[in-house]
N, C-alpha and C positions, 0 to 999 in steps of 0.2 A: 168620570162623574159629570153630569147633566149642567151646565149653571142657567138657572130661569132668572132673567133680572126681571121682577115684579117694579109695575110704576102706577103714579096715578096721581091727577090734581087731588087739592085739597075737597072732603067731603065730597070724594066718588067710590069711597068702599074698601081703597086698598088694605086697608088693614084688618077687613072681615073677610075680604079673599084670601090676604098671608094666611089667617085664621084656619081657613078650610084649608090651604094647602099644608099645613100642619097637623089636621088631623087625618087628614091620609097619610100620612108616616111621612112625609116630607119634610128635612130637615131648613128652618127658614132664620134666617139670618135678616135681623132686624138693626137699620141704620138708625134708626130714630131711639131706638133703644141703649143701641151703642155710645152715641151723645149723651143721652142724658146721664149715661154713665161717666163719661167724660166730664161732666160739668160738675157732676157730686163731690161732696167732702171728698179729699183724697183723686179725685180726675186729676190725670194726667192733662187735660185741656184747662184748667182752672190758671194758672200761674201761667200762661203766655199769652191767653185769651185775656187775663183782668192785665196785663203788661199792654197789651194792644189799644186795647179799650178800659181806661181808668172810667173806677166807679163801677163796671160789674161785674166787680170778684166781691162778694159781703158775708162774712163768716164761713169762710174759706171753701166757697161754693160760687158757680156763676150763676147770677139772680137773670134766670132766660128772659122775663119780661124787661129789665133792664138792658140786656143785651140785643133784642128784637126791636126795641127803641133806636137802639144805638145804629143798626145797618138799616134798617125799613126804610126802603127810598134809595139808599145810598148805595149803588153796585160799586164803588171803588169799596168801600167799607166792606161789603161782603164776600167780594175777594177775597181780600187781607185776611176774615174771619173763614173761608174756606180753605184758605193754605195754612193756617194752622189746625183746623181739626180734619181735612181729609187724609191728611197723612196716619194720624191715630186712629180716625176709624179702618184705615185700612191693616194698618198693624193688628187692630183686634178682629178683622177677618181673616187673617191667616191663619189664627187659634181657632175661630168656629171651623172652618177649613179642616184644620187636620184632627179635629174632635169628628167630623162627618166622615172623614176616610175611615179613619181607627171605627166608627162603628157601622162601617161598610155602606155608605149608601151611596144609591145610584144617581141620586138624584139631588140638587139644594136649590134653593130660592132666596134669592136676593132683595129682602125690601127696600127698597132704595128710590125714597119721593123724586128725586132730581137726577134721576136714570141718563135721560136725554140730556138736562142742562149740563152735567159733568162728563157726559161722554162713556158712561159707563157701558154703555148699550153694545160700544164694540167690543167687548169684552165676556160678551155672555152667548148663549148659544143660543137663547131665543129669547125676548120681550114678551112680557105679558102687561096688558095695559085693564087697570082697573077703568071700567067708564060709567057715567049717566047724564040724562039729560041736564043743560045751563040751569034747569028752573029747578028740578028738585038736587040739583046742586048745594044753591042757593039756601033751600030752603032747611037740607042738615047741617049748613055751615052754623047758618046765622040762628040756630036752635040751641048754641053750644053757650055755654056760659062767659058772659064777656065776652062774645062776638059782635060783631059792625059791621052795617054795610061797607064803609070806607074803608076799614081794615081789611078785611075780605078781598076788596077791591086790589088793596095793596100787594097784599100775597097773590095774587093771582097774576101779577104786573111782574112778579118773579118768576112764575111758571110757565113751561111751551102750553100752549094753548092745548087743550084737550082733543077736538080738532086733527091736528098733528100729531098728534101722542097716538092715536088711533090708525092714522095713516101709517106709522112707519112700525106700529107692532107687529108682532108675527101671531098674536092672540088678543083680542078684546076680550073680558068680563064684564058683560053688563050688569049691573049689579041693583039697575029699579026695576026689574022684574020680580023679586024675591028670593029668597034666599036659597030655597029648593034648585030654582033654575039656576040659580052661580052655581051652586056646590053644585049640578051635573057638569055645565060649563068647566070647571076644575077639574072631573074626574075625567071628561074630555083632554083635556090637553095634557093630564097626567100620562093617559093612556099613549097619544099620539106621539110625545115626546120619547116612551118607552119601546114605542114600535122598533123593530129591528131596521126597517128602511129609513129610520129618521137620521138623517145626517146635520150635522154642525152648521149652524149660522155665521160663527164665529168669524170664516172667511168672506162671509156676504151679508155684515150684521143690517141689521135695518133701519134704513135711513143713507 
């Protein structure tokens, strides 16, 4: 089986890519999804994340915007908050994992924002980097409800530069072109991935 680890700064599309790559029958496993399950009534992340950080466990849920307060800025703090929930979210990809085999497919995608920052990238068989240009970056972040410049700023102060994220993929989606040309861009790297000469990155991941 194929693994494509899907990446991309904030507001450059990745998650209208995963999109497409899902309705081409591609099975796509979503980190960000995984979290907030983790966080919910009942998450297994809720009781050692509100143990870490007192004050953002609140009717027996992690309150994210309390929590996003708590690390924003602070990389020793988000550390600490990624050794606690990378490990769970990897435990619940080994369930999407063997639900993909059991329904035979050749291929899955990995959404995973911080692909590069965690290292994930050695682990896949090829990158795909959601991209667009600084300025209409910019301009879908900050369109979002209770978005800010300086928060914006902040999050981005978390992220490998997009930039680099380009340089070291084995695939760009530019995704300010419209939505026509991604979704061919997709059914491109579906194809070439599937190609019989396509061989593993795995041993020469990129970067």
């Amino acid at each position: 089986m194929i693994l494509v680890g899907l990446t991309g700064s904030i507001g450059m599309g990745k998650s209208t890519t995963a999109a497409m790559f899902r309705d081409a029958g591609v099975p796509v496993y979503d980190a960000d999804a995984a979290v907030r399950d983790l966080y919910d009534t009942g998450g297994a992340a809720v009781g050692p994340v509100g143990e870490a950080f007192p004050g953002v466990a609140k009717g027996g849920r992690v309150d994210r915007e309390a929590l996003r307060q708590a690390v924003l800025g602070q990389p020793d703090a988000l550390k600490r908050l990624n050794a606690i929930v990378h490990p769970l979210v990897g435990r619940d990809r080994v369930g999407f994992f063997a639900k993909a085999e059991a329904d035979g497919a050749d291929m899955v995608v990995l959404d995973i924002p911080l692909l590069f920052e965690t290292g994930g990238h050695a682990n896949v068989d090829a990158v795909v980097v959601a991209s667009a240009p600084a300025d209409l970056q910019r301009e879908r972040v900050l369109a979002r409800p209770g978005m800010t410049p300086e928060r914006l700023d902040a999050i981005l102060a978390q992220q490998m530069a997009d930039a680099e994220k380009r340089a070291r993929a084995h695939f760009v989606v530019d995704t300010s072109r419209g939505l026509e040309r991604a979704r061919a861009q997709v059914a491109e790297i579906i194809a070439t991935l599937r190609d019989p000469q396509f061989k593993s990155r795995r041993d020469t991941p990129a970067g």
